[in-house]
TORKOL-4160 file (C-alpha; in steps of 0.2 Angstrom, whole numbers, padded with zeros to 4 digits, m for minus):
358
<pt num="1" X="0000" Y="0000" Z="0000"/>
<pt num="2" X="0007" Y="0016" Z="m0006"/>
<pt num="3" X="m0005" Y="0030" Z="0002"/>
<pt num="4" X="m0007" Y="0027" Z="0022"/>
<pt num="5" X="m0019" Y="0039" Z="0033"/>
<pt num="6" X="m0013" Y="0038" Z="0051"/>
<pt num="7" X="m0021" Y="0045" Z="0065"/>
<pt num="8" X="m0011" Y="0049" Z="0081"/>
<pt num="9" X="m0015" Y="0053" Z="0100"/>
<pt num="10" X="m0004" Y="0046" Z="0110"/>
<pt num="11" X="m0003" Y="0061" Z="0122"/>
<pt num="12" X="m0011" Y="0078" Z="0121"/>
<pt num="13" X="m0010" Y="0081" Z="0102"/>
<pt num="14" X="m0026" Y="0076" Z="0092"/>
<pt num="15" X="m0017" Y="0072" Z="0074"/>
<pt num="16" X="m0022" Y="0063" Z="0056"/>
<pt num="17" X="m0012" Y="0064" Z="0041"/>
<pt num="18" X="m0010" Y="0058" Z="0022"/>
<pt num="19" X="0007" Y="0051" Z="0016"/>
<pt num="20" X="0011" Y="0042" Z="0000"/>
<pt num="21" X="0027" Y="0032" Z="m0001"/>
<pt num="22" X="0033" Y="0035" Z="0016"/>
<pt num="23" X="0037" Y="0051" Z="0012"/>
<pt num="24" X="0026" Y="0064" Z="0004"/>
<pt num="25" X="0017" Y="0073" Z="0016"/>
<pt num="26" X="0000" Y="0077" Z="0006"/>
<pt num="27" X="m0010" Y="0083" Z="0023"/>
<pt num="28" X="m0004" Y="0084" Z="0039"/>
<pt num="29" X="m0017" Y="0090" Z="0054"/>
<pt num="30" X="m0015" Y="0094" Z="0073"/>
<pt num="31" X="m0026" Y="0101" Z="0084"/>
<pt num="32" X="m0015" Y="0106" Z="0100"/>
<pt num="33" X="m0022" Y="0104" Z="0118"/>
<pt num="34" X="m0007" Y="0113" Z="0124"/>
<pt num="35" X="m0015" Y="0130" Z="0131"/>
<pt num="36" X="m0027" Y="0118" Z="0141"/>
<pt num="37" X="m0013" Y="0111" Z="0149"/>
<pt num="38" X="m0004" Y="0125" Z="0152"/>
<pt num="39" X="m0013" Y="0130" Z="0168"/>
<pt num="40" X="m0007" Y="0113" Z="0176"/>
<pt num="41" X="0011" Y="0114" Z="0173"/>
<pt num="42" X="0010" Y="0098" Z="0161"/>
<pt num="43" X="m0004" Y="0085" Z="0152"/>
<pt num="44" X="m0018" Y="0081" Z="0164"/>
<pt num="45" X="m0025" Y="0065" Z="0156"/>
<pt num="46" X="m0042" Y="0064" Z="0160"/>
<pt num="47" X="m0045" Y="0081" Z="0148"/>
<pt num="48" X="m0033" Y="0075" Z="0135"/>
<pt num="49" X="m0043" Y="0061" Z="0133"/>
<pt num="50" X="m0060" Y="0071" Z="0133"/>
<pt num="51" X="m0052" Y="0083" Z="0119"/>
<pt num="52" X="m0045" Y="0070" Z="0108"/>
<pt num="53" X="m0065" Y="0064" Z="0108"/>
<pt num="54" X="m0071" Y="0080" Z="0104"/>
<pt num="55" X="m0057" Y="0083" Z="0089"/>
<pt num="56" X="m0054" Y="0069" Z="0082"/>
<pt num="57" X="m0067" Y="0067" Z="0069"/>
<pt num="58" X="m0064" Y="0087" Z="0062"/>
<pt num="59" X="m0045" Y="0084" Z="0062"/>
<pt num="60" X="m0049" Y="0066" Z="0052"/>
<pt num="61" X="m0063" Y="0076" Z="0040"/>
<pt num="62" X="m0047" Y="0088" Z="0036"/>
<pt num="63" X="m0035" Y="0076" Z="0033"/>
<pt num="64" X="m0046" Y="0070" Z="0020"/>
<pt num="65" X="m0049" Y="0085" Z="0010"/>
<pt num="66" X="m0034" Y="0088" Z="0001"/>
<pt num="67" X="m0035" Y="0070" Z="m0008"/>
<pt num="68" X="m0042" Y="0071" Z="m0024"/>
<pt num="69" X="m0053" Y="0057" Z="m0021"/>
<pt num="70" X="m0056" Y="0058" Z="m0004"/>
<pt num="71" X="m0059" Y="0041" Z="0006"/>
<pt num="72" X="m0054" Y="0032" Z="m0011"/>
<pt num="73" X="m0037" Y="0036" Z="m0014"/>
<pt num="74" X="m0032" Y="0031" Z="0006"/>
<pt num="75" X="m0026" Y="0011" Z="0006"/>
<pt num="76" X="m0023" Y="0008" Z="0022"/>
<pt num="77" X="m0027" Y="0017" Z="0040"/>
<pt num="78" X="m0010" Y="0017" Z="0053"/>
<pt num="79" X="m0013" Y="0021" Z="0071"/>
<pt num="80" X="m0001" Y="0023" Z="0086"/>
<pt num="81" X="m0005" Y="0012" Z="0098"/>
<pt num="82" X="0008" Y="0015" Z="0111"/>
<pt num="83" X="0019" Y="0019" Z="0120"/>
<pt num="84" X="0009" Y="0034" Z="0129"/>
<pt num="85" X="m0008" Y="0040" Z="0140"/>
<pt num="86" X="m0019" Y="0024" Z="0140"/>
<pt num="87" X="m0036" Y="0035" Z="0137"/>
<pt num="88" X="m0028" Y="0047" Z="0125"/>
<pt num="89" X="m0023" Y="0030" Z="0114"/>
<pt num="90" X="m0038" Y="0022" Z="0116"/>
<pt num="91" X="m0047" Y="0039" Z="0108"/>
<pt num="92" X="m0035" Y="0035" Z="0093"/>
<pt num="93" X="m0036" Y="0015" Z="0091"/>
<pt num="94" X="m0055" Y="0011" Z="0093"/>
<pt num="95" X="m0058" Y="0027" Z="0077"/>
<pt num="96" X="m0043" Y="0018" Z="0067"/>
<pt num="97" X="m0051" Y="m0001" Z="0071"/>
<pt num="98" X="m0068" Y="0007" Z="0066"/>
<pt num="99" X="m0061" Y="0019" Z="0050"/>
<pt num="100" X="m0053" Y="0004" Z="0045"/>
<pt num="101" X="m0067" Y="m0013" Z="0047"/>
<pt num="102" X="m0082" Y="0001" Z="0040"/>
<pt num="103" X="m0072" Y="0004" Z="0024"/>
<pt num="104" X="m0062" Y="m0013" Z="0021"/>
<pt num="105" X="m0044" Y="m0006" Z="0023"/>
<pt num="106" X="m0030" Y="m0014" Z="0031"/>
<pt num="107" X="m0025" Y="m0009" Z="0050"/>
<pt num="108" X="m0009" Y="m0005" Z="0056"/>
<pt num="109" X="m0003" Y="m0004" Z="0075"/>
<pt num="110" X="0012" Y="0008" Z="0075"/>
<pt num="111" X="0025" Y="0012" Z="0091"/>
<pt num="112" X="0024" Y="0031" Z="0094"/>
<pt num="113" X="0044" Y="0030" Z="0096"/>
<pt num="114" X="0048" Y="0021" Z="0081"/>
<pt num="115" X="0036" Y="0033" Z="0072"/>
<pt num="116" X="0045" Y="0048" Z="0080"/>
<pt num="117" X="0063" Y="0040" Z="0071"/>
<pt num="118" X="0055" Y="0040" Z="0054"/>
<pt num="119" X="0052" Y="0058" Z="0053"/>
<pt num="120" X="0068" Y="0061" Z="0046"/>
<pt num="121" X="0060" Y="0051" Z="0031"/>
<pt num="122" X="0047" Y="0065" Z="0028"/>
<pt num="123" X="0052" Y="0075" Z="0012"/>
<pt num="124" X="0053" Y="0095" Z="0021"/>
<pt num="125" X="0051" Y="0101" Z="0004"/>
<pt num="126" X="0038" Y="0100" Z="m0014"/>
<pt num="127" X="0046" Y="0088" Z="m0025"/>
<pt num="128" X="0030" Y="0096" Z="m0038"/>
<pt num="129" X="0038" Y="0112" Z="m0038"/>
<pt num="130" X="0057" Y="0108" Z="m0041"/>
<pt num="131" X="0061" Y="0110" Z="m0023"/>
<pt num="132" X="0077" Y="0095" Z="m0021"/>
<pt num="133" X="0072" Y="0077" Z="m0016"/>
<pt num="134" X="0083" Y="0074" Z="0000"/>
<pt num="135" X="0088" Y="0058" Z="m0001"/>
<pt num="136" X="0082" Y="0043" Z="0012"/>
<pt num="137" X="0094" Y="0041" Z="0028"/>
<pt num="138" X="0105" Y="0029" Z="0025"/>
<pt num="139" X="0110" Y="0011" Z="0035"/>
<pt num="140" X="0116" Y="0008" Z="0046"/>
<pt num="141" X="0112" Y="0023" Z="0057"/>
<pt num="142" X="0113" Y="0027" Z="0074"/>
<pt num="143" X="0096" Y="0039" Z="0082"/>
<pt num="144" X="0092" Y="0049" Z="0095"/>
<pt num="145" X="0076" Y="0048" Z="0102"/>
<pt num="146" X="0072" Y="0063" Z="0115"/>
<pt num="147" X="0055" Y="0070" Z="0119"/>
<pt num="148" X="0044" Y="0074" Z="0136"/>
<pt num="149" X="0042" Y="0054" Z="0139"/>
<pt num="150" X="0058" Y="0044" Z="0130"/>
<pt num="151" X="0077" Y="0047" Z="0129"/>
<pt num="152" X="0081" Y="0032" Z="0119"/>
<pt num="153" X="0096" Y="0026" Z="0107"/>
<pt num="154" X="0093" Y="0017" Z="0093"/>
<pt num="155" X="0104" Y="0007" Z="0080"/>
<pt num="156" X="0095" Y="0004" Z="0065"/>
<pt num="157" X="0102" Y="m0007" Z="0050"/>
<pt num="158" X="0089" Y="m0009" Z="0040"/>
<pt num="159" X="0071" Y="m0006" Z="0041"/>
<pt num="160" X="0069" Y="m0022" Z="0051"/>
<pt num="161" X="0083" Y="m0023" Z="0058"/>
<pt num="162" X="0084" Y="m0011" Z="0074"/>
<pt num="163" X="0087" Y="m0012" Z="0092"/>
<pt num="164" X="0089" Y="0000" Z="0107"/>
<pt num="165" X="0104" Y="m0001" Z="0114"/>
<pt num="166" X="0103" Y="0015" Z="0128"/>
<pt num="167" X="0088" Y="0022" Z="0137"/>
<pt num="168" X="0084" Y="0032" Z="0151"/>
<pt num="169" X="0082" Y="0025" Z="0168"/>
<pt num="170" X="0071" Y="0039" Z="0175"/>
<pt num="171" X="0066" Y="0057" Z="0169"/>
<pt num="172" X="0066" Y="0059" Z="0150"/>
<pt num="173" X="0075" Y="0071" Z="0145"/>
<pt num="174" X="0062" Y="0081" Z="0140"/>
<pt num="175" X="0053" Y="0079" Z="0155"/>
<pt num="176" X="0067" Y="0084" Z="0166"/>
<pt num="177" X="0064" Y="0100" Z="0156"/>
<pt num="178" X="0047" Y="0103" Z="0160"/>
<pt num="179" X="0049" Y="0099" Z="0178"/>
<pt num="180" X="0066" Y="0114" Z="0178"/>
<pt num="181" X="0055" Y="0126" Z="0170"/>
<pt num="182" X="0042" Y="0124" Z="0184"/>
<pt num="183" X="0052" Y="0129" Z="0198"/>
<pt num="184" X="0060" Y="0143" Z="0187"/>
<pt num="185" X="0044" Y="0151" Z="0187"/>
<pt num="186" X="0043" Y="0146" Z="0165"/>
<pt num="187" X="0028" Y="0142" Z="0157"/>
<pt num="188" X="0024" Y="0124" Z="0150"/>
<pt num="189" X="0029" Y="0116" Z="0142"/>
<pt num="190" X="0046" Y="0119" Z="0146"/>
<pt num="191" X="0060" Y="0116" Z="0132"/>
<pt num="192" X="0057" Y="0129" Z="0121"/>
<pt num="193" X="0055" Y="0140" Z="0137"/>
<pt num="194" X="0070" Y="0135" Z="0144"/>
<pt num="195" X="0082" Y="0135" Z="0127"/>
<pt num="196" X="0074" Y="0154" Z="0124"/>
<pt num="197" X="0079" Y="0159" Z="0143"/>
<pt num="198" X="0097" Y="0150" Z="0141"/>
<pt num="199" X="0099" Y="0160" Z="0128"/>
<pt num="200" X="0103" Y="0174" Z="0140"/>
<pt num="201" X="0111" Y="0167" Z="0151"/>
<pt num="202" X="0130" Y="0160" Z="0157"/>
<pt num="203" X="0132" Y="0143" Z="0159"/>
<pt num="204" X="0147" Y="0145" Z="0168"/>
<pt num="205" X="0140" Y="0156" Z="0181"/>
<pt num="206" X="0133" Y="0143" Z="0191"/>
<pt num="207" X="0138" Y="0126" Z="0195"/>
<pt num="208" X="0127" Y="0111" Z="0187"/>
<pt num="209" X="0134" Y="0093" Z="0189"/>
<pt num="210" X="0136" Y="0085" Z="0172"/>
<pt num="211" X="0125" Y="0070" Z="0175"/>
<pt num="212" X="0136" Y="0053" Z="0166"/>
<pt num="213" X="0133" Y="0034" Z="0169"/>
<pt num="214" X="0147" Y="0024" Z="0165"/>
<pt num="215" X="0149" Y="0005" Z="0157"/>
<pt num="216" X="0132" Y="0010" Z="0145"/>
<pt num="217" X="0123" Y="0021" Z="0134"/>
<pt num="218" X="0108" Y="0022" Z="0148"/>
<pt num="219" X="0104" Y="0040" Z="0152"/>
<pt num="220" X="0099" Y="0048" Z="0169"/>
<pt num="221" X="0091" Y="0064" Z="0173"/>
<pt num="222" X="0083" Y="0065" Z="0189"/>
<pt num="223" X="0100" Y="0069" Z="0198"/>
<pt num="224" X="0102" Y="0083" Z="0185"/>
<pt num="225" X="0084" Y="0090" Z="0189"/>
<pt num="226" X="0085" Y="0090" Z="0208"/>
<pt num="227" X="0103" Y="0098" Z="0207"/>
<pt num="228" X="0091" Y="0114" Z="0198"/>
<pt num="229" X="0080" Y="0112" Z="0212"/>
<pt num="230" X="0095" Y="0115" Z="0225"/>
<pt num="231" X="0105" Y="0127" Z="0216"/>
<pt num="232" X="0086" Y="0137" Z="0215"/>
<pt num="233" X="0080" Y="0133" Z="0233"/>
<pt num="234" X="0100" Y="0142" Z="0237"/>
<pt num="235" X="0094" Y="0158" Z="0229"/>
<pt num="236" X="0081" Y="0159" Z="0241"/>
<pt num="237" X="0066" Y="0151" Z="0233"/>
<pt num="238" X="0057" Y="0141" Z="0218"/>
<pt num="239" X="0051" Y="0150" Z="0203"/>
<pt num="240" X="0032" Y="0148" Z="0210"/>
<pt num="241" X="0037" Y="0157" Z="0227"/>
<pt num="242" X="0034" Y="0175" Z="0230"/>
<pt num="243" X="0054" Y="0177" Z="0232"/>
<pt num="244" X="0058" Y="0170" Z="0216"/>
<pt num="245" X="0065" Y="0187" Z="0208"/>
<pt num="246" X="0081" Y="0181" Z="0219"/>
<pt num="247" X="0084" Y="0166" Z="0207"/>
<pt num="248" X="0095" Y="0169" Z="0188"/>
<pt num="249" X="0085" Y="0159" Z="0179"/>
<pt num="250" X="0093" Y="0161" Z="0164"/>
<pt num="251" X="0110" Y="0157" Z="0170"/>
<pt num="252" X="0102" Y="0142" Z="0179"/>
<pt num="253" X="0091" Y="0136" Z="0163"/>
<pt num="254" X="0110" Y="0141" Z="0152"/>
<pt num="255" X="0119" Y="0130" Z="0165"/>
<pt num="256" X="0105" Y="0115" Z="0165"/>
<pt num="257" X="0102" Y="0115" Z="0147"/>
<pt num="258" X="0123" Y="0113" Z="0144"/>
<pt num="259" X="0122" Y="0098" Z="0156"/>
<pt num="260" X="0107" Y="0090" Z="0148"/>
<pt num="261" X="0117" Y="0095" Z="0132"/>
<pt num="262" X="0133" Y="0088" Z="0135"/>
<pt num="263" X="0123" Y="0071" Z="0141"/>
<pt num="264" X="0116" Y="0067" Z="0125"/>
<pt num="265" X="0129" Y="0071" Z="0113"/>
<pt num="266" X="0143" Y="0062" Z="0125"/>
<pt num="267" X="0134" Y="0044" Z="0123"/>
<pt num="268" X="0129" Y="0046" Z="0106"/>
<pt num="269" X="0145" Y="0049" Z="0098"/>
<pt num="270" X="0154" Y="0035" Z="0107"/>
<pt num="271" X="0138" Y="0024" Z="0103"/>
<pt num="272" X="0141" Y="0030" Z="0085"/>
<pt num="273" X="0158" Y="0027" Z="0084"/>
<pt num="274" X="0158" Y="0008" Z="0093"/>
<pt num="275" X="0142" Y="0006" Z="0079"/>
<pt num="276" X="0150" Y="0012" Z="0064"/>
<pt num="277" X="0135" Y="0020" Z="0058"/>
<pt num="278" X="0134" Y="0030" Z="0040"/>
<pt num="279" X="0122" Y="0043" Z="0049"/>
<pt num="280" X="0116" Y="0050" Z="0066"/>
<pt num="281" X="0098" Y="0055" Z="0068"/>
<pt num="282" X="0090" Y="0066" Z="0079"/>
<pt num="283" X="0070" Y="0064" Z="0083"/>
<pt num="284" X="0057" Y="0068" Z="0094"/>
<pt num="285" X="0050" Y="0087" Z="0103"/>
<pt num="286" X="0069" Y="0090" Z="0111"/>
<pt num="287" X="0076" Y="0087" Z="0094"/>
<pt num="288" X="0071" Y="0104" Z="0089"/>
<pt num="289" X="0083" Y="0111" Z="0102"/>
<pt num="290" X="0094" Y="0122" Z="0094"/>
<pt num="291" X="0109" Y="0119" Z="0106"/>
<pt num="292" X="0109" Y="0100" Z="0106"/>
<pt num="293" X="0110" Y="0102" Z="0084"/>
<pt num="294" X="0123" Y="0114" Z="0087"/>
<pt num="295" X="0134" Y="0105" Z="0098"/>
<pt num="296" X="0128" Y="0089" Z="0090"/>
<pt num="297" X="0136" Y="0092" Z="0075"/>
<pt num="298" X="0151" Y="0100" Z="0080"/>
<pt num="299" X="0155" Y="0084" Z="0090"/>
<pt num="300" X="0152" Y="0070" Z="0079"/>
<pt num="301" X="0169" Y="0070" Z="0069"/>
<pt num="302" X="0164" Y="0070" Z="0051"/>
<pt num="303" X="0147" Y="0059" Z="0055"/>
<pt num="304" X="0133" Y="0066" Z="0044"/>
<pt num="305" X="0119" Y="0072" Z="0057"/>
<pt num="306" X="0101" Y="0072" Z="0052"/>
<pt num="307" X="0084" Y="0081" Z="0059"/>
<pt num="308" X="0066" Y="0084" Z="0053"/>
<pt num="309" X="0061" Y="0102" Z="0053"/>
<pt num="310" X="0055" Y="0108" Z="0071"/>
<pt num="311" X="0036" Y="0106" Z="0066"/>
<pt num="312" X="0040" Y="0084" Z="0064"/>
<pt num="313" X="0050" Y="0084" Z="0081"/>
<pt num="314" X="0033" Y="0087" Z="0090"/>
<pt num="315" X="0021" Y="0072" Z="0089"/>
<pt num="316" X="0011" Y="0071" Z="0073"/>
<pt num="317" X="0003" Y="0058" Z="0063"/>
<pt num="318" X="0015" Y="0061" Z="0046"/>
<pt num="319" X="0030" Y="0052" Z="0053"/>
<pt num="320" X="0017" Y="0038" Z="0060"/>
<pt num="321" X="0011" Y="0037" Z="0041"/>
<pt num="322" X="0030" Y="0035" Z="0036"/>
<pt num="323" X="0032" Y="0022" Z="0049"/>
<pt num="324" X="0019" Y="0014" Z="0043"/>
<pt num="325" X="0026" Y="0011" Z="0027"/>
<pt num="326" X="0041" Y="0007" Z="0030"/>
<pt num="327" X="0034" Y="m0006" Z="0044"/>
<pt num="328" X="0019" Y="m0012" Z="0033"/>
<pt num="329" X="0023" Y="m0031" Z="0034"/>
<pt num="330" X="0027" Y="m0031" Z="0053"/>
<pt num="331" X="0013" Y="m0021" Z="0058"/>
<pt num="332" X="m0002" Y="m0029" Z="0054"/>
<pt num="333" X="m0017" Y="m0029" Z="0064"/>
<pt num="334" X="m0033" Y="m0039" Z="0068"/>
<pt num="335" X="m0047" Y="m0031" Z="0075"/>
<pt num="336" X="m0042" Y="m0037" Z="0093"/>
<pt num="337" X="m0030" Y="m0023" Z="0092"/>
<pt num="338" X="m0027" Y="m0016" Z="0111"/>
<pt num="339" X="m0016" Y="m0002" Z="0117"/>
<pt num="340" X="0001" Y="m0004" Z="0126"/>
<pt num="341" X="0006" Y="0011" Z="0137"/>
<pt num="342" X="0020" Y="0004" Z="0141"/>
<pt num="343" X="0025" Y="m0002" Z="0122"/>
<pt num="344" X="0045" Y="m0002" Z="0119"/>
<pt num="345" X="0057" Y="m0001" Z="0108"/>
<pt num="346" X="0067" Y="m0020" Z="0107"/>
<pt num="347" X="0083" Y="m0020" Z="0117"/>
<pt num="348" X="0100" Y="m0031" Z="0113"/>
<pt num="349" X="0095" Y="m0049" Z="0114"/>
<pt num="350" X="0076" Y="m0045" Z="0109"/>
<pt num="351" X="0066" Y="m0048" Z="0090"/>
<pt num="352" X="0052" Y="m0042" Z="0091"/>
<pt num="353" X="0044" Y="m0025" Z="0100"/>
<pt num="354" X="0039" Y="m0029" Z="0116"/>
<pt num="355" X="0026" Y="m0022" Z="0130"/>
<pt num="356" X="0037" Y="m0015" Z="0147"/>
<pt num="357" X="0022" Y="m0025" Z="0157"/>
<pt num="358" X="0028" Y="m0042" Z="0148"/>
């Protein structure tokens, strides 16, 4: 099948998309609870799950429009069902299993991480108008997975041949962010707050411990995110007391983001260069982080680096349509299809992708 819909709501965004071959984008629609969540300093997943009911069948009705045809030219309906919010996914599997037995096409289950790798598939241009056709990543490559919920890496040697060989053992990475932009005072969610302060701030004007487990490519940041509670509670206060004018948030949010920085890049270029990888790809929302590109790139020794534009970092349903693709012989589903919250990427020893309750 050459032209997959996907649908997508696995968190807090309500998403649908169109994309023919795995790579051209011919809709791509989110709706965005984020000011709902706002008020609560992150996702509160009872109301995401309400939102994605209310949303989900205009966000579908636009996804359609653009195709000439409409329903007709779609072969086959992908939907992400897991890792993520157990009601927000259920929202998104149930439309998919229903979309797909009313209208006769196949169903496929895709993993929300593995969806977020093959945004760097996505073609960021119009190869109708001339624009260059970027060619596809190329095997065997090394990613980068980094958002609000997983810090993963990721060797991939073919299309069916991957394997996580580093995770996080307690705060994603991106969720470390949110939670140091609370008690700065920032508002959510917190990466692109926190790189937009940084950028006025001296790292080297307080001290942040660089946060490094040795003998693996695991990750840890919940040392790194009470460290910023420390060094802000030694100012006098958090950023939601009435003292907190006392605290330099932009020196602390310089001085955390370098630490969180310096983290990532450190394991993936040593996993890069043990893995002998052709390519290193960034995904997920803290992909879009201007300083961990920069230093990315300047650290990986004559390694192509590779990132989707900002706007396919965040979660969206193009890169599960990509996925979808790419993974359409192992991704098959039956109408029994359930959610896995706690759906995972394999890990060294593993085949197949695995549920973390199994």
């Amino acid at each position: 099948m050459d032209t997959i819909l996907a649908i997508e709501t696995s968190c807090d965004e309500t998403a649908a998309a169109v994309v023919s071959h795995g790579r051209r984008v011919l809709s791509n629609v989110v709706a965005s609870q984020v000011e709902l969540h706002r008020e609560f300093g992150g996702v509160f997943p009872e109301m995401a799950s309400r939102e994605h009911v209310k949303a989900i069948s205009l966000v579908l009705d636009e996804a359609v429009k653009p195709l000439p045809n409409g329903w007709d030219d779609v072969q086959g309906l992908a939907v992400t069902h897991g890792p993520g919010l157990a009601g927000s996914l259920l929202v998104g599997v149930n439309m998919a299993k229903g979309l797909a037995y009313g209208r006769g096409l196949p169903l496929l289950a895709v993993n929300h991480v593995l969806s977020h790798i093959y945004a760097n598939w996505l073609l960021p241009g119009e190869p109708e108008r001339g624009e260059p056709v970027e060619p596809e990543p190329q095997f065997p490559l090394l990613v980068l997975v980094v958002s609000g919920g997983h810090t993963s890496l990721v060797v991939m040697r073919s299309h069916t041949e991957f394997e996580s060989v580093g995770h996080t053992v307690d705060d994603a990475a991106g969720e470390a962010f949110d939670k140091v932009a609370r008690l700065l005072g920032l508002p959510y969610p917190g990466g692109p707050e926190i790189e937009k302060v940084a950028a006025h701030g001296l790292a080297a004007a307080v001290d942040m411990p660089r946060m490094r487990m040795r003998d693996s490519y695991n990750f840890s940041f919940s040392g790194l995110k009470t460290a910023a509670l420390r060094l802000a509670e030694s100012f006098g206060g958090r950023g939601d007391e009435p003292n907190r004018s006392r605290l330099p948030v932009a020196n602390i949010a310089a001085a955390f983001q370098e630490s969180v920085v310096e983290a990532l890049v450190g394991k993936t270029v040593e996993a890069a260069e043990e893995f002998e990888v052709r390519q290193v790809l960034l995904a997920g929302g803290v992909a879009a982080n201007s300083r961990l590109r920069q230093v990315m790139s300047q650290s990986l020794k004559g390694i192509p680096l590779r990132y989707p534009p900002k706007r396919w970092c965040t979660d969206n349903a193009a890169m599960v349509a990509a996925a979808a693709y790419y993974q359409q012989r192992d991704v098959r589903a039956g109408w029994d299809l359930d959610v896995y919250p706690g759906l995972r990427l394999p890990a060294s020893g593993e085949s197949e992708l695995v549920s973390a309750a199994s």
